[in-house]
Structure formats: C-alpha cells, structure tokens
N, C-alpha and C positions, 0 to 999 in steps of 0.2 A: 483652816486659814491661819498662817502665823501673823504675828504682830506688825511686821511691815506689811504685811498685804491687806490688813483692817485698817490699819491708819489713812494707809493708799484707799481706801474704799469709802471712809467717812469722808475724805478729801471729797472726792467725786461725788457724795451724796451732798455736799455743801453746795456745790455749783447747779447740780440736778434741782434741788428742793428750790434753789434761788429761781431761777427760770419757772419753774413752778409754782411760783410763788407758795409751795408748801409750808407755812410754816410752824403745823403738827409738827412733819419730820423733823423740822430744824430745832425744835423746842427737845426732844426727844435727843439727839446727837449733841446738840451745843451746851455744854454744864451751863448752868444758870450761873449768872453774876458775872459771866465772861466779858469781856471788851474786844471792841472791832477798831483795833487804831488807824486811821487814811493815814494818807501821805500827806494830806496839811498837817498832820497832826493831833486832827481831832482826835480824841477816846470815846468810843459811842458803846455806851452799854446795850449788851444785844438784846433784853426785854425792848429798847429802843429801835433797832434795827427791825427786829420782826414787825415792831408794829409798823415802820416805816414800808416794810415789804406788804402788808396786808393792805394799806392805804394806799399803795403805789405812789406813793413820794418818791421809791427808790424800785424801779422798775428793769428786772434783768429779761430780755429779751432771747438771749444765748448766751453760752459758757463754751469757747473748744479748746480741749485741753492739749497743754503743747507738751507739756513737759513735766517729770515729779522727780524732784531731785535730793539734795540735803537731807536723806532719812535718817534720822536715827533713833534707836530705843534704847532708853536707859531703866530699865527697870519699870516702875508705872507709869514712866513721864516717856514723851517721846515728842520729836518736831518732823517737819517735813517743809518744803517751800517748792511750792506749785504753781505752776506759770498756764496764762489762758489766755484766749482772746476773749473779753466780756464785752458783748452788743448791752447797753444800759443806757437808761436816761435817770438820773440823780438830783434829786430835788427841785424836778420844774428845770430843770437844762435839755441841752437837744439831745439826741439820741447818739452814739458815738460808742466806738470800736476799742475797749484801752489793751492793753497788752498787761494783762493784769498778773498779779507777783502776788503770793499769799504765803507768808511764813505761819503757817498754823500750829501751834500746840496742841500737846492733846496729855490723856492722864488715864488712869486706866481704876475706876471704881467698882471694887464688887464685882471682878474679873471683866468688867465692860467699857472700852475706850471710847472718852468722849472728848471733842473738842475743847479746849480752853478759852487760847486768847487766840486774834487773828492780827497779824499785821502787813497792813496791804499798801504797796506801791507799783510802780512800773518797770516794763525791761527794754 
C-alpha cells in the first residue's frame, strides 16, 4: 500500500473506531498530544476526547463517507480533508446528522503514519 492509500485508510479507521467507540484503536493510530479543533473553536486534546468517547458524553452513532479529497504527501507529513455524514449526539444534545468536514494531518514515525492534528467543521 503507498502513502496515500494508508493515510486514506487511517482516515477511515478514525471514523470506524468512533462509531466503535474503540478507543484502543484510536490510542494506537492518533499521536498522543494531538488536538481535535470544532468549529466553535474549541482545541480539545485527544487524551480528552477519548475519554469523552469512553464515557459517551460524545457518542458516534454512524460515520458515511462521502468523500476524500485534498491529499497530499510531503515527505513524513501528509494532510487529507474528508467529508462524512456523522449520526452523533455531543455532550448531552440530541442526536443529529452533521455533514461533517475533517482536515486531518498526519506524520509518519519510524516508517508508520499516524494521525496529528484534526480540524473539523461542515460542508
């Protein structure tokens, strides 16, 4: 598999483990110290988010992917911004459909790509 088809593939495991509420895999795939920025703006560091997935404060329901677009590899660094339909309910709100946008970085340590930063809004 070349490097766009693993980036492309940890994408997909991001959304997979979410609905899973896996968050082994995600611990595994996402570098530690990474940030998950919303669209308010918050920066939520992802030790933060997983445990938010484990307690189900932040519960993903589905993930369908529409679209993976903006790839590019530069050397150990690489980005991609993938587009979903995410079924979630988020901190004690109701349950709802967003058309969800994820520009994800990623880096590649010790010949193995892993996630970075994520920043996420709508399309």
């Amino acid at each position: 598999m070349n490097d766009t088809e693993e980036i492309k593939n940890l994408y997909r495991m991001v959304n997979k483990a979410m609905v899973k509420k896996d968050t082994q895999t995600l611990r595994q795939i996402v570098k530690p110290g990474s940030v998950l920025i919303y669209m308010t703006g918050y920066v939520q560091p992802i030790s933060e988010w997983f445990n938010q997935i484990e307690s189900k404060e932040m519960r993903y329901f589905a993930s369908k992917e529409e679209n993976i677009k903006d790839v590019a590899v530069n050397g150990q660094k690489a980005g991609l911004t993938g587009q979903s339909r995410a079924k979630a309910r988020i901190w004690g709100g109701g349950t709802y459909t967003w058309p969800l946008q994820i520009k994800m970085s990623f880096e590649k340590q010790d010949g193995k790509w892993l996630v970075t930063d994520q920043l996420a809004s709508t399309y």
